[in-house]
C-alpha positions in Angstrom: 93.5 121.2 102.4 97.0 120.0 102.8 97.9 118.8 99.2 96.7 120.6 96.2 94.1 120.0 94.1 95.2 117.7 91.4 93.7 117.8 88.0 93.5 115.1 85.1 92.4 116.0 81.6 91.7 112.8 79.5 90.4 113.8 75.7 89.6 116.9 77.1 91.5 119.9 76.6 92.9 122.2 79.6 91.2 125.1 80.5 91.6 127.5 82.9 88.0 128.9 83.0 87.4 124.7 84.3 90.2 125.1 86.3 89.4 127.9 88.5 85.9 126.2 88.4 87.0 123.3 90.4 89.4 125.5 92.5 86.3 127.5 93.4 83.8 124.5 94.1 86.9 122.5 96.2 87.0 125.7 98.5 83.3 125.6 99.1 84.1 121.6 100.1 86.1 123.2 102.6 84.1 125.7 104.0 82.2 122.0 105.0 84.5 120.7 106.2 88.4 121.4 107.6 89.0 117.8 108.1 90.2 117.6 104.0 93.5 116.2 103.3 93.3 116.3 99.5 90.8 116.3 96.9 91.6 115.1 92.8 89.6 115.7 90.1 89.2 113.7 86.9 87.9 114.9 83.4 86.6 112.8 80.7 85.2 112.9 77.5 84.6 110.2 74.8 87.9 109.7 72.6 87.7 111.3 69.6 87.0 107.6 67.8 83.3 107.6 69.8 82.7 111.3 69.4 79.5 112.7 68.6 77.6 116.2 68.6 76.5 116.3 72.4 79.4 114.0 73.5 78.8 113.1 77.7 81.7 114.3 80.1 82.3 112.2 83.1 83.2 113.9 85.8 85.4 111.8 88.9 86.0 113.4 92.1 87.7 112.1 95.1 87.5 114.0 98.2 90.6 112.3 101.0 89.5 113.0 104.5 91.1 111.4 107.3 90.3 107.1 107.1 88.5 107.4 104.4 87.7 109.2 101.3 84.4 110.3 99.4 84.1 109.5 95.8 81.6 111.1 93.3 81.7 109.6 89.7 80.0 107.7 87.1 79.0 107.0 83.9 76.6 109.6 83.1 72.9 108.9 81.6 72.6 110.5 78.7 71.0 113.7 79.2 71.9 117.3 77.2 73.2 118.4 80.9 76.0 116.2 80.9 77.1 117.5 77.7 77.6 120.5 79.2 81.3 120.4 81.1 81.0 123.0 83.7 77.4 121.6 84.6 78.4 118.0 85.1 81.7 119.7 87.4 79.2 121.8 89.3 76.9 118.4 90.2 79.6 116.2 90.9 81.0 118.5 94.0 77.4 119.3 94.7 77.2 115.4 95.7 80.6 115.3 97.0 79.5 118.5 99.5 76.4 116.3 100.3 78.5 113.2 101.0 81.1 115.7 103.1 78.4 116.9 105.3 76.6 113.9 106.1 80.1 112.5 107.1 80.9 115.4 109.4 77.2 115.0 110.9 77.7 111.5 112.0 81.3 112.3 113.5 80.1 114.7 115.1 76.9 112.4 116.4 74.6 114.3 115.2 73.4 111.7 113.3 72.8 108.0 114.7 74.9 105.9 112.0 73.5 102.2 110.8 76.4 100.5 110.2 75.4 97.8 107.3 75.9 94.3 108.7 79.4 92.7 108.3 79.9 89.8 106.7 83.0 86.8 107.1 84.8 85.7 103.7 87.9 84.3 103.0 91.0 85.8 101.0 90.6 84.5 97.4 93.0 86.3 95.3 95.9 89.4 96.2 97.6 91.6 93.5 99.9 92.8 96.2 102.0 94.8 93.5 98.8 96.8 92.5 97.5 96.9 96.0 94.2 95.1 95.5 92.9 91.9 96.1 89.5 90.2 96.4 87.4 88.2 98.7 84.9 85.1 98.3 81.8 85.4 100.3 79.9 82.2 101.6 77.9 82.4 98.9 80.4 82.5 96.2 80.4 85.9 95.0 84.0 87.6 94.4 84.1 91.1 95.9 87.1 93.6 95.3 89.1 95.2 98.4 91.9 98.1 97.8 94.6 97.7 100.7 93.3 100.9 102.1 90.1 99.2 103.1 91.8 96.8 105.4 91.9 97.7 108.5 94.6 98.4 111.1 97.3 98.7 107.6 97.1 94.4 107.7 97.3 94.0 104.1 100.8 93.2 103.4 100.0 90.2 106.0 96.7 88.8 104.5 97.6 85.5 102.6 95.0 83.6 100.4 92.5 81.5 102.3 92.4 83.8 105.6 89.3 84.5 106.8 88.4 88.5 107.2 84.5 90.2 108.6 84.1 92.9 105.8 81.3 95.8 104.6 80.3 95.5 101.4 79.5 98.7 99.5 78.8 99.8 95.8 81.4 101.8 93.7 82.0 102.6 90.4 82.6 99.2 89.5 79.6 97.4 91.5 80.5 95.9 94.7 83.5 96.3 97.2 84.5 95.8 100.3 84.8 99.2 102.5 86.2 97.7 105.3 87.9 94.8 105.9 89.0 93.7 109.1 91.7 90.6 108.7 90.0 87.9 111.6 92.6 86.1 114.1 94.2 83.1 112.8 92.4 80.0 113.9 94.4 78.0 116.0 94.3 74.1 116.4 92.5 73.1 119.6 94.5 71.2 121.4 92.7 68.0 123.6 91.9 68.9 127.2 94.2 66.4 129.5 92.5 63.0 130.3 91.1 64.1 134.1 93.4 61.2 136.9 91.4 58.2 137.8 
């Protein structure tokens, strides 16, 4: 891995028996794979307003491998094993493994990869500042895009109304774009010259 692990606590306290948890199950991500460049790891418990006995940890973990990164993490259903912190660590890096591994697979071609069908939209809105932005699809549907996800680093060149072929995917948030690949400006035609009579 060539940054360290980083590790966010939010309403829930540091420990180091966690700690050494997630240092052990990020070394078993790379015993997968040796393509990792980093990998973060995000804690989460209900504030202490909305807590109750059996309170559910959410457990994010984003694994960066070169053009791209794997992301494990969401809301929980409520069952007694994601009340149970070391558990919910332990099945979030089991998916993330899972995720590495069928990523290596179809670099590696052993397995044939179904790309999902691309789709045109146009540029609706940027939040350059925040790196984000989002795209209307022909049928009117808004769909989020993070600069990383445009291809060839176009971002800072996309201006609203350009037309762009994306992937859509499903994240934490419901749907965005994966890739976005920024299509060439359309030109005016100009009229072919009258032919001599």
């Amino acid at each position: 891995m060539q940054k360290p692990i980083e590790i966010g606590w939010r309403n829930v306290t540091p420990s180091p028996a966690v700690s050494a948890l997630i240092r052990d199950e990020a070394a078993r991500l790379e015993r997968a794979s040796d393509r990792i460049v980093g990998c973060s790891v995000k804690l989460e418990a209900p504030s202490r307003h909305h807590r109750h006995s059996g309170s559910q940890y959410r457990v994010r973990v984003e694994v960066s491998v070169p053009r791209g990164k794997i992301v494990v993490g969401r809301n929980p259903p409520r069952t007694d094993t994601h009340a149970d912190l070391y558990a919910v660590v332990k099945q979030a890096f089991r998916e993330a493994r899972r995720q590495l591994e069928d990523r290596v697979r179809r670099i590696d071609g052993r397995v044939k990869s179904h790309a999902p069908p691309a789709e045109e939209a146009v540029v609706a809105r940027l939040v350059p500042e925040e790196s984000y932005g989002f795209l209307r699809t022909a049928d009117g549907r808004d769909v989020y895009f993070h600069a990383n996800a445009v291809l060839r680093g176009l971002f800072s060149r996309l201006r609203v109304g350009r037309s762009v072929r994306f992937v859509e995917t499903h994240g934490d948030e419901g749907p965005q774009a994966s890739t976005v690949d920024p299509l060439p400006a359309r030109r005016r035609a100009t009229p072919a010259a009258e032919p001599a009579r």
